[in-house]
N, C-alpha and C positions, 0 to 999 in steps of 0.2 A: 578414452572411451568415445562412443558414439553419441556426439549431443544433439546430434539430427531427431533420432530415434526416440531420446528421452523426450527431445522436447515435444516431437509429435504424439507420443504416449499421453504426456502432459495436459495437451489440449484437449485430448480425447476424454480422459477424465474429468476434467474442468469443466465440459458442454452437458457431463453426465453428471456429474455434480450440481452443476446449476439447473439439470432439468427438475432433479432433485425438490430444490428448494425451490424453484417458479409453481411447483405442485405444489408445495407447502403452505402458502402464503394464503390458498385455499381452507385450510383446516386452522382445528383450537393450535396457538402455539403453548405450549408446556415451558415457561419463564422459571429460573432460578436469579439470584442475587449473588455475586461473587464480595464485593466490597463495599458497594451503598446500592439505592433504589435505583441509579444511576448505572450502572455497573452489572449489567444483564448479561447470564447464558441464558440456550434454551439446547432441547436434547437436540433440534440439529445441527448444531455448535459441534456436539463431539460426534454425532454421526459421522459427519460430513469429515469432519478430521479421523474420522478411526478409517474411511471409506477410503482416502490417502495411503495412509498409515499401510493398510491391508496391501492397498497396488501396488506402494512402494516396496515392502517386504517382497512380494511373490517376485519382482520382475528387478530388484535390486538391494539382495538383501545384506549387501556391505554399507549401504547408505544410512546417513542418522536425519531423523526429522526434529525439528526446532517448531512446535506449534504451540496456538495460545491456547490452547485447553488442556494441556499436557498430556492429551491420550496415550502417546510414549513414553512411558517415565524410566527410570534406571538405567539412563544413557553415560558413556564419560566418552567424551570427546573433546578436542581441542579444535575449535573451530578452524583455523587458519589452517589445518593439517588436514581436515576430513572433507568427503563429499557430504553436505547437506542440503536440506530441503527445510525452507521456509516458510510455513502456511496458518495462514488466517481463515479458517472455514466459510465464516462471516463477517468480514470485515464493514461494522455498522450496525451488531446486533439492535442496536435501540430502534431505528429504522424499521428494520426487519420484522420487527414486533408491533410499533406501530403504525409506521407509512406503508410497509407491505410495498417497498422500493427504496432506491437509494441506499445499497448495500452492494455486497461485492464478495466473491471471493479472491483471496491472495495467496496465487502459487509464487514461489522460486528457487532454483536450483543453484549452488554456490560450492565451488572447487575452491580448496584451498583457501577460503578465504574471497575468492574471487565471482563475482555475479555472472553467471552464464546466460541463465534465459528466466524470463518472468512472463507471467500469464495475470491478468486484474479483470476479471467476467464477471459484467455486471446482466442477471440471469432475466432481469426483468425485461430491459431494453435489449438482448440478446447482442450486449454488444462485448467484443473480446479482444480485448487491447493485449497483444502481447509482443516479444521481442527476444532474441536468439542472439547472441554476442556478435558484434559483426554482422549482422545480414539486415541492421535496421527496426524501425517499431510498426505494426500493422493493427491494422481495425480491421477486426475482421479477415479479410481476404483483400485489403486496400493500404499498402503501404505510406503510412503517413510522411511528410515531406517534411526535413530538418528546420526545426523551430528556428524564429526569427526575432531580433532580436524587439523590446517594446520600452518604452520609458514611463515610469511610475504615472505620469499623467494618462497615458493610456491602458492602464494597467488595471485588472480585475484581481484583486488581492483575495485567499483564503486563508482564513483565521479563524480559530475558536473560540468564541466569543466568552467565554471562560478567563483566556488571558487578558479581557480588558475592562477588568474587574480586579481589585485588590488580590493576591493572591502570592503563594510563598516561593514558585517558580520565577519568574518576571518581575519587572520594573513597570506593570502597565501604561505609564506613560511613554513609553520607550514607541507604542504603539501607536501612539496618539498622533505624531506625523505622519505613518502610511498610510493610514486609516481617513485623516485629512486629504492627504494629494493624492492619492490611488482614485483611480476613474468609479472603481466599487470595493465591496467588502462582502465577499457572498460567505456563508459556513454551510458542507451539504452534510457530515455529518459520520463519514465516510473516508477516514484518510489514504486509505487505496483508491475511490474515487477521483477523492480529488487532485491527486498525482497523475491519475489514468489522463484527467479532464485539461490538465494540461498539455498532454500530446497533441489532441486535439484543438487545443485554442480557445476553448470554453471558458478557461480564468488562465492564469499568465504565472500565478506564484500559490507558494501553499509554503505559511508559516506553522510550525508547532515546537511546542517545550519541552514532551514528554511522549516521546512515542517509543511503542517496542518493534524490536528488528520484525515481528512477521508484519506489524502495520505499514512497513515499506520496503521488504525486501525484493518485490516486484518491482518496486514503481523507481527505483535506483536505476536500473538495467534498463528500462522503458524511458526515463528522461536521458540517459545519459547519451544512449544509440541514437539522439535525435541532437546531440549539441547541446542539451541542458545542464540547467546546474543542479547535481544532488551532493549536499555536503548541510555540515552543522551550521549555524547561524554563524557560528566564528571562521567558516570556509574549511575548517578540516573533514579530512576524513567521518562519514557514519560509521561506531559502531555497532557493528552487528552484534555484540554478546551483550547490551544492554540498553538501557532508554536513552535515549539522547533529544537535543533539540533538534532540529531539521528545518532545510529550506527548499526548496525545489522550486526550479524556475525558468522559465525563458532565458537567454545567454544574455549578459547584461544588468539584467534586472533586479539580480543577489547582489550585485556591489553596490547598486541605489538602497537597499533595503538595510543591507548589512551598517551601511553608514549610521544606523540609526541605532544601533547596539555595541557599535566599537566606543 
C-alpha cells in the first residue's frame, strides 16, 4: 500500500485534531473518572478518538484501530497479521484539564506487527514530531539529526515519580542510583511527550513500568529512525498487545540504566 499517502492523510488529521483541542482548552472541560481521581477522561478524549475512528473508516476501511477510549469496540484481530492504528487522543489528560498544556496527541500506524509512521502533536506549542519508516524523524518541516550518544552524568533522566515511592510494580531503590548520578530527574506528565522530547534533546531517557501500547506507539518509530533505543527495561522487544515497562533513550544510555535492573 501507499504509506506516503497515509502518512500525509495522517498529519492532516493530527493539525485538525489538535486545532480541535488548542480551542478547547478555552472552554468548561466536561471530566469523567475511569479508575481513581487520578485517572481522568473527558468527552474530548472520545471525540477526538471517534474523529480518527470516522477518517480511518471512510479512507481505509480494512484497517483496525487500537485506542485508549475504546471508541471501536467489537474488533478480533491478531495484531502481528493486520494493519492497525494506534491512538491516544490525549495523551496527558490530567494536563489537559489542568495545565491547559503539556499534553499530546499519539498517532501510529503498524503493518503486520511492524511500526511504519508515527505522528506525537503537541497542539499547544504547535509542534509536530513525526516520522515515516526510513525517511527519518522531523519537527515540524526540520528534519532532526541522529541522536548522539550521552553518559548518565550528563544525562536528563524521566521518570514518574510514582515509581520512587513504595509500590507493587518496582524495587524503588533500584532507582535510587539514576536518580543520584543523572545530571536531572524531570516528570512532564505526558509519556508521548516525553519520548517526542527526546528527539529533540530536551531530556536523554524516559523510564516507565506500566504503559499501554497507544502511550508509545508513536514514539517507538520516532526514537528508533534517529538511532535510539526503544525496548523494555530488560532490552526486549515492546509489546504492543499489552502494558509493559519501557525505556527510551539516546544510543548508549539504556545499558548505563539497564545496569541498574539486571
Amino acid at each position: 500500500m501507499n504509506y506516503e499517502s497515509l502518512y500525509e492523510l495522517a498529519k492532516t488529521w493530527t493539525k485538525e485534531a489538535g486545532e480541535n483541542l488548542r480551542k478547547s482548552v478555552q472552554e468548561t472541560i466536561e471530566v469523567e473518572f475511569k479508575t481513581s481521581a487520578s485517572d481522568l477522561v473527558t468527552k474530548k478524549d472520545r471525540e477526538i478518538e471517534q474523529y480518527y475512528a470516522t477518517k480511518i473508516n471512510q479512507h481505509y476501511p480494512d484497517h483496525f484501530i487500537l485506542g485508549e477510549e475504546g471508541t471501536v469496540q467489537n474488533q478480533e484481530y491478531n495484531f502481528a497479521e493486520e494493519k492497525v492504528w494506534v491512538i491516544d487522543p490525549i495523551d496527558g489528560t490530567t494536563n489537559f484539564v489542568n495545565q491547559k498544556m503539556n499534553f499530546a496527541i499519539s498517532v501510529a500506524f503498524y503493518d503486520k506487527g511492524e511500526p511504519v509512521m508515527g505522528i506525537i502533536y503537541d497542539p499547544i506549542k504547535d509542534e509536530l514530531f513525526h516520522a515515516l519508516k526510513g525517511k527519518g524523524t522531523y519537527l515540524n518541516d526540520e528534519k532532526i539529526s541522529p541522536l548522539q550518544e550521552v553518559t548518565m552524568a550528563e544525562a536528563m533522566i524521566s521518570v514518574n515519580s510514582l515509581w520512587t515511592i513504595p509500590n507493587e510494580k518496582v524495587d524503588e531503590k533500584k532507582l535510587y542510583p539514576i536518580i543520584e548520578n543523572a545530571r536531572g530527574v524531570r516528570y512532564i506528565g505526558s509519556a508521548a511527550l516525553e519520548i517526542a522530547w527526546i528527539a529533540v534533546g530536551r531530556i536523554d531517557a524516559y523510564i516507565d513500568f506500566r504503559l499501554s501500547p497507544w502511550d508509545i506507539g508513536a514514539g517507538i518509530i520516532l526514537i528508533k529512525e534517529l538511532g535510539g533505543e526503544a525496548t523494555t527495561l530488560m532490552g526486549n522487544e515492546i509489546n504492543m498487545t499489552n502494558t509493559s515497562t519501557t525505556l527510551f533513550s539516546r544510543p548508549g544510555l539504556a545499558s548505563e540504566i539497564r545496569q541498574y535492573f539486571n
